[in-house]
N, C-alpha and C positions, 0 to 999 in steps of 0.2 A: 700466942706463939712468941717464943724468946725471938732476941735477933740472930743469936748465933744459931737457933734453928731454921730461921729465915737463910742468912747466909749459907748454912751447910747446902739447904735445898737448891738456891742458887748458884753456886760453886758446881752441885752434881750435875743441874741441868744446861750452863756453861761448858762445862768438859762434856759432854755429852754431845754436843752440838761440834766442840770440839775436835773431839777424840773418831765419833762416828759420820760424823754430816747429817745425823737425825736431830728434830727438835728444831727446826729453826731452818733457815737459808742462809746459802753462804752468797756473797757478790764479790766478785771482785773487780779493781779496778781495770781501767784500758791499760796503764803500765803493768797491774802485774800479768794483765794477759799475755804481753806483749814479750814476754821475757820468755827466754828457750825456755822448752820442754822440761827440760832437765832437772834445770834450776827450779820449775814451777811441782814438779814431784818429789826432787828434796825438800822444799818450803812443805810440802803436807806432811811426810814421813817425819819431819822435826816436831809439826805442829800436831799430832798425833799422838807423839810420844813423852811430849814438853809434861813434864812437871816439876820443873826449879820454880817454884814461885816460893815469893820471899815479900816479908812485909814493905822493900825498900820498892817491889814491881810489883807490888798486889797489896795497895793499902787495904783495901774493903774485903778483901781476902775470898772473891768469887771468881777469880779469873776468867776474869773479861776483857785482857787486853797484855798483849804482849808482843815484842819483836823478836825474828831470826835473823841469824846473817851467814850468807852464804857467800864464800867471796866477799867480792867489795860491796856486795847488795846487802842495804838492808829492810826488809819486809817486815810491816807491819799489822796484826791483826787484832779487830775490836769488835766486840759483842755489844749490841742495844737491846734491848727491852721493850717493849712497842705494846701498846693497849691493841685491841684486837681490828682495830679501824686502820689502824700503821698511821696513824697520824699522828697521835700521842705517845708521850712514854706511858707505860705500864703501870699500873697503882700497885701491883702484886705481882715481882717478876718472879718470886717463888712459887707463882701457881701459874702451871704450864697451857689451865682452859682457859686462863686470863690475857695468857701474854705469849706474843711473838716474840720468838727470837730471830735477831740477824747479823752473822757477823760478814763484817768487811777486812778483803785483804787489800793492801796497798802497797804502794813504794815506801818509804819513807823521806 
């Protein structure tokens, strides 16, 4: 398998995780819990919708990692890869029986 078939697979099942909350777990931290309602349902509405990615915020071009900003908050989200133990990274984050996903949301 090429890389950029690799990558295509990994970018799909990125956004995937992204776009629907399937495919993976989402955690988030105690500050982004912490932050009004509001703010916490526009942060998913943008994050849901986000597709500006650009070689300058997605070298590897799987987007796995990106910040919003809402107000003066800025909110960051990242995607791991995890071998099926969660102890490990993943040897094959393009195969979905292989590997966990999990993204985290934060403050920044």
């Amino acid at each position: 398998m090429t890389d950029i078939v690799k990558q295509t697979k990994i970018r799909a099942l990125n956004d995937a995780l992204r776009k629907t909350g399937k495919g993976g777990q989402i955690l988030q931290t105690s500050g982004f819990a912490s932050l009004n309602s509001d703010i916490r349902a526009e942060f998913i509405s943008m994050l849901r919708s986000r597709d500006e990615f650009d070689p300058d915020n997605d070298p590897y071009g799987t987007h796995e990692f990106g910040s919003e900003k809402i107000g003066s908050q800025v909110i960051f989200w990242k995607i791991d890869t995890y071998a099926l133990d969660m102890v490990h990274l993943s040897e094959a984050p393009d195969d979905p029986k292989r590997t966990k996903r999990v993204m985290t949301v934060m403050l920044a």
